[in-house]
N, C-alpha and C positions, 0 to 999 in steps of 0.2 A: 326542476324549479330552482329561481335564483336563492341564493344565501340571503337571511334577513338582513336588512338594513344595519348599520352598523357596525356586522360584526369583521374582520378581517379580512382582506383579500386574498384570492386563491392560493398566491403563492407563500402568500406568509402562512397561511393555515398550512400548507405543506411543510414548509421549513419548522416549525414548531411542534407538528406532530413527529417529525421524522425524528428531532433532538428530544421527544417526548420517549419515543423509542430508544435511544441511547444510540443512532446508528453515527457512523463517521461521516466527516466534514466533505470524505470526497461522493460517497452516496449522497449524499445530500445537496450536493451541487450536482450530481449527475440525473438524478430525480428529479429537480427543480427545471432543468436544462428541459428534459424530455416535455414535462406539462409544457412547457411552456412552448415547444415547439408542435406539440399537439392540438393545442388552442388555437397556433397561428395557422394551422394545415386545413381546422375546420370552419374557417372562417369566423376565427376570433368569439366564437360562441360556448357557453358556458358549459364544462365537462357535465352537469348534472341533467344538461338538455341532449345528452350524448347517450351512447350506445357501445355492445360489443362490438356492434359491424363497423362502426366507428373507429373503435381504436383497430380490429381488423385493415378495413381498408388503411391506415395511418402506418398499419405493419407492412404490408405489401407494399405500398407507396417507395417505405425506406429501402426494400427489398430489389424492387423493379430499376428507379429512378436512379436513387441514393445508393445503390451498391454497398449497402450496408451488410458485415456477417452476421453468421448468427449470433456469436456472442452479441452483438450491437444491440441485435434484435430481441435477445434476451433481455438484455438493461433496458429497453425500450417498455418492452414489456413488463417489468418487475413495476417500476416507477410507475406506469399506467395503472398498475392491480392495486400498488399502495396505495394513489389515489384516489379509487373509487371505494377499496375496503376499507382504509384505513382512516380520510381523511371523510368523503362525500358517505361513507355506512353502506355500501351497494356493494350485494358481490355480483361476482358474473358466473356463469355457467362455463364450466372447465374445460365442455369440450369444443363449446364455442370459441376460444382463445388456446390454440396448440403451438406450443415451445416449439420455436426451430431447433431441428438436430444440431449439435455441436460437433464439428471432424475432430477426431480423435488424433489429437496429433504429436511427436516426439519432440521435449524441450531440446532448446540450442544445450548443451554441452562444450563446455571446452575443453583442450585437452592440457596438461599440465604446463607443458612448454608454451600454449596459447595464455594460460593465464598468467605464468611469470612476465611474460612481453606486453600481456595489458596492464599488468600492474605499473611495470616498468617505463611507460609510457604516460603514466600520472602521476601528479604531484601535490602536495598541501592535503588540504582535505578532502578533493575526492580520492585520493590516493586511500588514506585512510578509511574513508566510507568503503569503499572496494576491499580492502582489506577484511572488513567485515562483513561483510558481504560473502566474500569466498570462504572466511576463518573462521564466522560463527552461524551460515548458513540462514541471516537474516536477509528480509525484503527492505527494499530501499527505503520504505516510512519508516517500518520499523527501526533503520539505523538514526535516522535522523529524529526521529521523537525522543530518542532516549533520554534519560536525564543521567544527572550525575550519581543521585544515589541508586543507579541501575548496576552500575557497574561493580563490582567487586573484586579488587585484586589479590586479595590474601585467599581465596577460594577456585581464580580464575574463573568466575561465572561472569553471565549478563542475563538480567532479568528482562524480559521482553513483557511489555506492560500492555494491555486490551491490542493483542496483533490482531490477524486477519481473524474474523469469528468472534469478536470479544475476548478472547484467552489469552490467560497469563502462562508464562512458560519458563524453564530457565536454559540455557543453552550455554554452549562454552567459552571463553575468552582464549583468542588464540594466543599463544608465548609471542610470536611475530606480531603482534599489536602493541604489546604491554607499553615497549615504550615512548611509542607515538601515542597512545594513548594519553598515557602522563601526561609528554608535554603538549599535548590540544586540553584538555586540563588547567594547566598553569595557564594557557594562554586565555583560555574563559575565565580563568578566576580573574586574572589581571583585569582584562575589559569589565566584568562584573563589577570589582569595584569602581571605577569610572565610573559607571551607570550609576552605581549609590550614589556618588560625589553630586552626579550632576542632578541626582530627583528622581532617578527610573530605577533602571534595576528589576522591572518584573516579570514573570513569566506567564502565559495563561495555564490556569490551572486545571487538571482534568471533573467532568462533571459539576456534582454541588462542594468539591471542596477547596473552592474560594470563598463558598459562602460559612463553611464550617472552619477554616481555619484558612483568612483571608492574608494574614501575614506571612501566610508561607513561601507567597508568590515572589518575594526577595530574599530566599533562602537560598544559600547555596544550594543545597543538594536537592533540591527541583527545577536548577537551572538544565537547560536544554545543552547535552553536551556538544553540538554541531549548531548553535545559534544562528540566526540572519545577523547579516552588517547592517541592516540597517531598523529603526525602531521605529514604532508608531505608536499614536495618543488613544486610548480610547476612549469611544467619545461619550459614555456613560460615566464614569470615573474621571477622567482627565488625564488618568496615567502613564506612564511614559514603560513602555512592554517591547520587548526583543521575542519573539517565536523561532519557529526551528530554522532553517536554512531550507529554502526550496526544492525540489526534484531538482527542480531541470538543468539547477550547477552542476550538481556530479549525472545526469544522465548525459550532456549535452559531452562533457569533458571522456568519459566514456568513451561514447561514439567516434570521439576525434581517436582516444586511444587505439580503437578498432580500426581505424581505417592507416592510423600510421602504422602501426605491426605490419599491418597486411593479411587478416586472419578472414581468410574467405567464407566468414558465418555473419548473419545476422544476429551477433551478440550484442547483448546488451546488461543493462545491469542484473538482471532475472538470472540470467546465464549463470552468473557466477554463483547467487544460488544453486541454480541447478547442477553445475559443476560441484559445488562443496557437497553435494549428497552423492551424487556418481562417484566421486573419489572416494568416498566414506565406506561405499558396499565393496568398489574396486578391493578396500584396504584389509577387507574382512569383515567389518562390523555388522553388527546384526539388525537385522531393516528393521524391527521395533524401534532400538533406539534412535536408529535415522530417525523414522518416523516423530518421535519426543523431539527430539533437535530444533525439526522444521515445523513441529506444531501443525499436522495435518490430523484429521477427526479421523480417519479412515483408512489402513495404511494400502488399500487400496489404490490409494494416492499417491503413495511413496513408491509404489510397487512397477508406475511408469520408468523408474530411473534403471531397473534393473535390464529394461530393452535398450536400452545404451549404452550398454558396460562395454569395457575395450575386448571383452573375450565371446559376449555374443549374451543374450539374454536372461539362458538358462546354465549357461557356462558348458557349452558346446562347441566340440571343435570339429569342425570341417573335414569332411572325406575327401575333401581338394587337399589339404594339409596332411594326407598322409600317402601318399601316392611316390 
């Protein structure tokens, strides 16, 4: 049946339950993205007039056609269940709807000499973004969301604030950042006042506390330490707002770094994550604390980096190597 009269349209009811949830900006456009291409598959007819076999055949389609993997096929899937459970009150039958397998596969790794020539190869701030990346073993949001009072220099910590899973976590501040850090620092603080000068100067602020403490949003130390250049008005307020600095600066500047090195991997910025945890177990350290570091539930998790260590998985050496 259609939705009464007046009340919201489908996508807005999705967007609204989804921030009802607490989930992030990018589920949420990746959720939205799906209904919305699901609607158009079924001839534009209302999900509530829909079925399992429904979002089935919509799965195979992307399968067949669309060459889509399974992870794809998994977000495809996820978005559709929220939609019927979460937003239209319908569940489905669990075995009518089966998760594609995911291949089980070994992260890129670099190896140390691969990562000095990537770093060496960037400049400005993805230079520094990549720094942390490989130095504090954060994901690319993660760097870029930070704020100023995240950081801590008299501790060498950084506080990673709702990462992947909603968790807060604390992880290290490399000595090799300190002080490019500062001065990307000084060089926000300077633009920040500008911003005051000219009427802006805000930041969006996480969850309800804009509404609980809405002057915070021109404070320094909730400004965004990797800012966008350029601002926008919002068009509730009228305010003049700076947000973080995009991926696709420092993923795009990356890729170039990769390809000038000449580092015959499909690396990317993840890599250098996954490289700062390989180097970590390489160095000795004991895979719980990895585990803390990179903020995984499971260390199950962590426990893939151990098949990519430079000495062999279990730390086994080859009956070829002794001959």
């Amino acid at each position: 049946m259609h939705p009464a009269p007046g009340s919201p349209r489908l996508l807005t009811q999705v967007r609204q339950t989804i921030r009802l949830h607490h989930y992030s900006r990018r589920t949420e456009e990746a959720y939205v993205g799906w209904v919305r291409r699901y609607v158009r598959f079924s001839g534009m007819r209302h999900p509530s007039e829909l079925g399992p076999e429904d979002v089935r055949r919509f799965l195979t389609e992307l399968a067949d056609r669309g060459g889509a993997s399974a992870s794809t096929q998994t977000q495809a899937l996820s978005g559709l269940l929220f939609l019927y459970r979460q937003v239209l009150g319908r569940d489905f039958d669990s075995v009518a709807l089966v998760r594609p397998a995911k291949p089980v596969r070994l992260p890129v790794v670099l190896g140390r000499g691969e990562v000095r020539a990537l770093l060496g190869g960037l400049g400005g701030t993805p230079h520094l973004v990549a720094v942390l990346l490989y130095g504090s073993g954060l994901r690319l949001l993660e760097a870029l969301q930070l704020r100023v009072k995240d950081l801590d220099f008299a501790t060498g910590e950084i506080a990673v604030r709702q990462g992947k899973g909603a968790k807060d976590r604390i992880t290290m501040m490399a000595d090799a950042a300190h002080r490019e850090l500062k001065g990307q620092l000084e060089r926000v603080r300077r633009q920040h006042h500008r911003d005051l000068a000219d009427g802006g100067g805000f930041t969006p602020l996480p969850g309800a506390f804009h509404r609980k403490s809405p002057g915070a949003a021109c404070e320094w130390a909730w400004q965004f330490v990797f800012p966008a250049t350029r601002t926008y008005v919002d068009r509730a307020s009228g305010l003049r707002y700076r947000y973080h600095l995009h991926e696709s600066v420092v993923q795009r500047a990356v890729k170039r770094a990769v390809q000038v090195a000449g580092i015959p991997k499909r690396a990317t910025c993840h890599s250098l994550r996954h490289s700062f945890a390989t180097h970590l177990l390489e160095d000795g350290y004991d895979i719980r604390t990895v585990q803390e570091l990179l903020g995984h539930r499971d260390v199950a998790t962590t426990m893939v980096y151990t098949h990519v260590l430079n000495r062999g998985g279990f730390g086994v050496r080859s009956p070829a190597d002794r001959l």
